[in-house]
C-alpha positions in Angstrom: 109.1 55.1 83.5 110.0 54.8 87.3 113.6 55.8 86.5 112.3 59.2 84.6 109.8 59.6 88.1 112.4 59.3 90.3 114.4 61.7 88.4 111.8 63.9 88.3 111.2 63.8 92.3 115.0 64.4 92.6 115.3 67.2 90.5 112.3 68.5 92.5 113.7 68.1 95.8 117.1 69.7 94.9 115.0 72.4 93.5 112.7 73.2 96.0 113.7 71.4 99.9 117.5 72.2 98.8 118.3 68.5 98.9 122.1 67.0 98.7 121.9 64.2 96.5 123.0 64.7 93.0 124.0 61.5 92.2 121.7 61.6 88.7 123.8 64.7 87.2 127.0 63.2 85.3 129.6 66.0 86.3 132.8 66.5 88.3 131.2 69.6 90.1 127.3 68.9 90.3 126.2 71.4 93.1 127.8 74.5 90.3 125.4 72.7 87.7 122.8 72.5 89.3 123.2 75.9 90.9 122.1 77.1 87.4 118.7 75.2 87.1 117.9 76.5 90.6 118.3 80.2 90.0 117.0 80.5 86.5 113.9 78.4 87.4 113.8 81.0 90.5 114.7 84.0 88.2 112.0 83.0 86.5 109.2 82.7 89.1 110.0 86.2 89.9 109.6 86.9 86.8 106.3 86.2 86.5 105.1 87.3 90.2 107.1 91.1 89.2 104.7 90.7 85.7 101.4 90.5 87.3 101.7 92.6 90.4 103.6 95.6 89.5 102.3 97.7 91.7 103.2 95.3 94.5 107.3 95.7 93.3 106.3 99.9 93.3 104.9 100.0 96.6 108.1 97.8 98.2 110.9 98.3 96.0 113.2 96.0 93.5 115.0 94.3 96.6 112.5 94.0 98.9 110.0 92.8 96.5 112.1 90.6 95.3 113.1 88.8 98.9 109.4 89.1 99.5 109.0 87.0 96.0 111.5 84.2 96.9 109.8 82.9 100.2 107.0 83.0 98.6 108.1 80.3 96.3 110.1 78.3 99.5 106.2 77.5 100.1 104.8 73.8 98.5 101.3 75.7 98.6 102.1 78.6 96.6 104.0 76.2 93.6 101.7 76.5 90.6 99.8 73.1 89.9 100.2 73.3 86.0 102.5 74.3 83.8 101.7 77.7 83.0 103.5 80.7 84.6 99.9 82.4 84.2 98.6 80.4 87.4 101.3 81.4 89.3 100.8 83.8 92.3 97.3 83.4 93.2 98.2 83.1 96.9 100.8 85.7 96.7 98.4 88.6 98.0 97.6 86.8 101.2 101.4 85.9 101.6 102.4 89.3 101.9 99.6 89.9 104.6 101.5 87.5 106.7 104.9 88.6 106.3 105.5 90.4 109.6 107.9 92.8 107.9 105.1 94.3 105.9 102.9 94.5 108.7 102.9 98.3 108.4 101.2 98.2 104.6 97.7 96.7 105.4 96.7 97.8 102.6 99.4 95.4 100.7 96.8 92.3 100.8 93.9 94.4 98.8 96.3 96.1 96.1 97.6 92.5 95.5 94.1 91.5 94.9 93.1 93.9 92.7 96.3 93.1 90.6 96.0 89.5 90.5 91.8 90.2 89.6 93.7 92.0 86.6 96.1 90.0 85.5 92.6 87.0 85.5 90.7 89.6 83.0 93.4 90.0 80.9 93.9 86.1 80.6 90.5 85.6 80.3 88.4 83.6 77.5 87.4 86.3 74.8 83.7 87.1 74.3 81.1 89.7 72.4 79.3 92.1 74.6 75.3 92.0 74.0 73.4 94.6 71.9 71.9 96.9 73.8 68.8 96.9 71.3 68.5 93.3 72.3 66.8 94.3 75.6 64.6 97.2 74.0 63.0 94.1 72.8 61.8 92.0 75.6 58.8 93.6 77.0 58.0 96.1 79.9 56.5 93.1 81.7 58.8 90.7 81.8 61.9 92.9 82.0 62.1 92.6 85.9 63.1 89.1 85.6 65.6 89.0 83.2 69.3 87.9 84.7 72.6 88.9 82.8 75.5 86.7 82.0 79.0 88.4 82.4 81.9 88.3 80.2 84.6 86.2 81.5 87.0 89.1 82.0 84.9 90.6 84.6 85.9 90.6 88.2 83.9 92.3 91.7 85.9 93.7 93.9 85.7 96.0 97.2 88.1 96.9 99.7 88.2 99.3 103.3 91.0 101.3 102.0 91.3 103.9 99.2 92.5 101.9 96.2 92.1 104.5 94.1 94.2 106.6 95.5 96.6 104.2 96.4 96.9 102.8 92.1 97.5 106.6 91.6 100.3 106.9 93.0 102.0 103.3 92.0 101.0 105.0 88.1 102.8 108.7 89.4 99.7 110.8 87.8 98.8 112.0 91.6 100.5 113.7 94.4 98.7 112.0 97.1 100.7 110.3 100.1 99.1 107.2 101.4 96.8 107.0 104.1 95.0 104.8 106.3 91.5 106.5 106.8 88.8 104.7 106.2 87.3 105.3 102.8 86.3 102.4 101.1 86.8 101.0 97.4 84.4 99.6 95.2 85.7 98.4 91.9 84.8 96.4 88.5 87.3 95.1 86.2 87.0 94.2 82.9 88.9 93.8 79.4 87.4 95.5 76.5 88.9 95.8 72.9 92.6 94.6 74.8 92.7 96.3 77.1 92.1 96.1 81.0 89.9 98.8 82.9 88.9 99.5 86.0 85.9 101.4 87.2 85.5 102.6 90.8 81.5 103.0 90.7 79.2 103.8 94.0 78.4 101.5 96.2 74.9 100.9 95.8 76.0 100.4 92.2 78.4 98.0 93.1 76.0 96.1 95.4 73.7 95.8 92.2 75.8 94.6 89.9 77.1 91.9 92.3 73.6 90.6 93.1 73.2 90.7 89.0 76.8 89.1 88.9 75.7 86.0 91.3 72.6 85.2 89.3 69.7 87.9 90.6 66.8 89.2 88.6 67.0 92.2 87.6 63.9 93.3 90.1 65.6 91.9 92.7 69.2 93.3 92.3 67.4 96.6 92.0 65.4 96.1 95.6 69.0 94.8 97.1 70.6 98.3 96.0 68.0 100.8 96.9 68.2 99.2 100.3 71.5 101.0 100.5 70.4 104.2 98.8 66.9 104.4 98.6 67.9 106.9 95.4 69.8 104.3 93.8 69.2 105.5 89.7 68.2 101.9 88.3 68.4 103.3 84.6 71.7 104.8 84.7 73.1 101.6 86.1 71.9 99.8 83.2 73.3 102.5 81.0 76.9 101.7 82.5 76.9 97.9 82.2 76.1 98.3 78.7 78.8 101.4 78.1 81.5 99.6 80.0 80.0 95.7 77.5 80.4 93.8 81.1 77.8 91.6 79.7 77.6 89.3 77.3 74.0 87.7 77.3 71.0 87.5 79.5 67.9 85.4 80.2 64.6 86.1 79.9 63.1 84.3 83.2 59.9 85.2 83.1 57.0 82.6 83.5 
């Protein structure tokens, strides 16, 4: 057993610190050898990275992407700590915030967040939306204290630049260029019948299902929102997180 550990921490080092000491591989010409392991298993974790942020390898290009991708993996804190490839790249949107190369592409960080958010709701636990019927049931007074449970695929997000605009042009349906003004994004993602959407809602919208997302009533989500827009439209809110089945129960938490 302390033989195969050893190995293990060798094969590691040579991997990932570009270590010298390949006494453990039986060959005339170990470096050539060895050379293979380290660029399929890097191959690989490019691989994976390109996978779940596409629009990331749009935005910068094959090449640069690519570099980009490769000191990311030089780091010890951005190596996965299982063995799935799926848990890979967490840290990559705040990596490429610090690369002083990208420095010109603020909006790199966000974008990368929003992918990785998508790439979580489409590895995400299945589940069955709730029937909207179900709350026609519970009555008028005790529907202000009802909280909703969300399906696992479902992810928040918000961001000071256009997002929108910007995932148009990585998917080449818009003519837009990029900019920097100041137009803020407020987005939902969720996977329903396989397949991942997004929906870029309002932002007292937003703000309501976020309070309903960390556990709020439904009275008090509502005040939260209309002290954003004092016109927020509490029905039609409702009507979307049942159309878009973001939910998947809720509790009746009336006394």
């Amino acid at each position: 057993m302390c033989e195969l550990l050893e190995l293990q921490r060798s094969f590691y080092s040579n991997i990932f610190k570009q270590g010298d000491n390949l006494n453990f591989i039986s060959s005339n010409f170990p470096k050539e050898r060895f050379d293979v392991y380290r660029q399929t298993i890097f191959e690989n974790m490019t691989h994976a990275l390109r996978i779940t942020y596409p629009g990331v390898w749009k935005l910068l290009g094959e090449d640069c992407a690519n570099s980009v991708a490769y000191a990311y993996s030089q780091k010890d804190q951005n190596l996965s700590k299982t063995g799935c490839l799926d848990d890979y790249g967490s840290n990559f949107p705040i990596f490429l915030s610090t690369v002083e190369k990208l420095s010109g592409l603020p909006y790199l960080k966000d974008y990368g967040h929003y992918e990785w958010l998508k790439h979580l709701a489409d590895i995400a636990e299945d589940s069955v939306s709730i029937n909207p019927h179900e709350l026609m049931k519970i009555p008028e007074d005790k529907i202000d204290h009802i909280t909703f449970h969300f399906c696992p695929s479902v992810n928040l997000f918000h961001s000071k630049y256009p997002l929108f605009d910007i995932h148009e042009i990585v998917q080449d349906v818009s003519g837009k260029t990029i900019t920097l003004k100041q137009e803020e994004a407020y987005g939902i993602i969720s996977r329903k019948d396989n397949e991942i959407y997004t929906y870029w809602v309002a932002v007292e919208n937003w703000h309501f299902i976020r309070k309903l997302f960390e556990g709020e009533s439904l009275l008090e989500s509502a005040k939260h929102a209309e002290t954003i827009n004092y016109k927020f439209d509490l029905s039609s809110a409702i009507a979307f997180i049942l159309q878009a089945e973001l939910t998947c129960n809720f509790i009746n938490n009336a006394q």
